[in-house]
C-alpha positions as CSV (number, residue, x, y, z in Angstrom):
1,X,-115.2,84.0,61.1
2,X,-114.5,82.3,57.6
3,X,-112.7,79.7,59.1
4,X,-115.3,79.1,61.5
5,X,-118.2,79.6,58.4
6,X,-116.1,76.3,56.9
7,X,-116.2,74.3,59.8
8,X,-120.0,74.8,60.2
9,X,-120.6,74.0,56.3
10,X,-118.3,70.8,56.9
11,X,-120.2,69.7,60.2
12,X,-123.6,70.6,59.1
13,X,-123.0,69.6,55.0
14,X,-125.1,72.6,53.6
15,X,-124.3,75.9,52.5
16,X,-124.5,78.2,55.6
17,X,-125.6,81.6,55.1
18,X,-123.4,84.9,55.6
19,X,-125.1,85.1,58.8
20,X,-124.0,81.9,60.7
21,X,-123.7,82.3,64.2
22,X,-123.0,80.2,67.1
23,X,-127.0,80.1,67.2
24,X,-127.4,79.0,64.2
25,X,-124.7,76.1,65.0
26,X,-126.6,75.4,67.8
27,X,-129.7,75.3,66.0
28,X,-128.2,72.8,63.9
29,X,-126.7,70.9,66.0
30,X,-130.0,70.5,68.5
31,X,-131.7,69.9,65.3
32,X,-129.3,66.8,64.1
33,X,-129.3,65.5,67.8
34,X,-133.2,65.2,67.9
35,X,-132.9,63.3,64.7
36,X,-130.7,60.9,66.4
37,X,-132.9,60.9,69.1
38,X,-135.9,60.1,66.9
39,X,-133.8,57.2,65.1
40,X,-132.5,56.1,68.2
41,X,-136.1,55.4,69.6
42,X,-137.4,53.7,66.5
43,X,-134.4,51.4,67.0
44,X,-134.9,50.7,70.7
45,X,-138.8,49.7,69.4
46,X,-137.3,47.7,66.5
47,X,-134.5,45.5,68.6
48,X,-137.7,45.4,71.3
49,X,-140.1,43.7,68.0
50,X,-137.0,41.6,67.4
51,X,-136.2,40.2,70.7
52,X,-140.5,39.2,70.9
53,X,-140.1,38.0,67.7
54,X,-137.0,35.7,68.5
55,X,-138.6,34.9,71.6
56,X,-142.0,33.0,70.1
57,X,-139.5,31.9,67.7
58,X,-138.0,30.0,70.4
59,X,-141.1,29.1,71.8
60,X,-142.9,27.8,68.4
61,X,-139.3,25.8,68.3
62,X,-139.9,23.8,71.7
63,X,-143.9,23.9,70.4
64,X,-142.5,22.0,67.4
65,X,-140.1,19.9,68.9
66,X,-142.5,18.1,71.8
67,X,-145.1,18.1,68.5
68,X,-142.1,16.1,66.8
69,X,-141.0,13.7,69.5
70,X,-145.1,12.8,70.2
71,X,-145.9,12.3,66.9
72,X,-142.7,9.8,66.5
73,X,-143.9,8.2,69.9
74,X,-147.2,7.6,68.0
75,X,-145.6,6.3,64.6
76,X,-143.7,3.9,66.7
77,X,-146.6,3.0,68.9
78,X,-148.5,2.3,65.1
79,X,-145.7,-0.2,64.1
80,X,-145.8,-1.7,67.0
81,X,-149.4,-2.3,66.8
82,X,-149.2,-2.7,62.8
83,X,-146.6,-5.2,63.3
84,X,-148.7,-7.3,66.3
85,X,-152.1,-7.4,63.4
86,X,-149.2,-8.4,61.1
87,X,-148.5,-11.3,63.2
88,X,-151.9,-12.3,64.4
89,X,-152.8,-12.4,61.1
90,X,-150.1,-14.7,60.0
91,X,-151.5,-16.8,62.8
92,X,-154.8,-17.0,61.3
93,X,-153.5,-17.6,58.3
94,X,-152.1,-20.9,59.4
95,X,-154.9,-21.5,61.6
96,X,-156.9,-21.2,58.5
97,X,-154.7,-23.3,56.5
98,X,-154.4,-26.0,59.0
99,X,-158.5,-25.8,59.4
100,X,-158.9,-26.0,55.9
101,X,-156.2,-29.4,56.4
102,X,-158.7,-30.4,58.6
103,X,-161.9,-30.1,56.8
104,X,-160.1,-31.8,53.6
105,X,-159.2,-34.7,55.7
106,X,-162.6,-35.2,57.1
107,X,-163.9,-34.6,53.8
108,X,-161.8,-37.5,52.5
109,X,-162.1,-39.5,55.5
110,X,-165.9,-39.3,55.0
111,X,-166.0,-40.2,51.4
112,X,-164.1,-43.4,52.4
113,X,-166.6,-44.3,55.1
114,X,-169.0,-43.8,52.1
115,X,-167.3,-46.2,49.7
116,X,-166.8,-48.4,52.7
117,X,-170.4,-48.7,53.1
């Protein structure tokens, strides 16, 4: 019996009174399992919350990534644009230029005519 008393008090790891019994150990023993039980569920529901959590993770990753890829399609669709205004407006600029060549020359042209006259 007092070997048995110090095999319950190293199982259970409390002081076991002077009436342990195999009911008692049971009592115990029922009473550590439900515990396991309980913590056993609340881990089930926490690797469940996880594996949701991972999973919009994923999702909000793909979300992000097509995000990504069409707002780079739209920068590189800008540049493009940005760099055909860059180059129409070089085109006016020598249109302009070569205008303003024009108007100078018929300026000076005309003032001859004037003299001339």
């Amino acid at each position: 019996v007092k070997a048995l008393k110090v095999d319950l008090k190293a199982i259970h790891q409390e002081n076991v009174g002077p009436e342990t019994s195999l009911q008692e150990h049971m009592r115990l023993l029922n009473a550590k399992c439900e515990s396991n039980h309980s913590r056993l569920e609340q881990v089930d529901k926490l690797k469940s919350e996880l594996q949701t959590s991972i999973h919009m993770l994923e999702e909000n990753e793909k979300d992000r990534e097509r995000l990504l890829k069409e707002h780079n399609h739209r920068v590189e669709r800008m540049e493009r644009e940005m760099n055909d205004v860059k180059s129409d407006l070089a085109k006016m600029e020598r249109i302009k230029m070569e205008l303003e060549d024009k108007v100078s020359d018929y300026e000076i042209s005309g003032s001859k005519q004037k003299r001339i006259q």
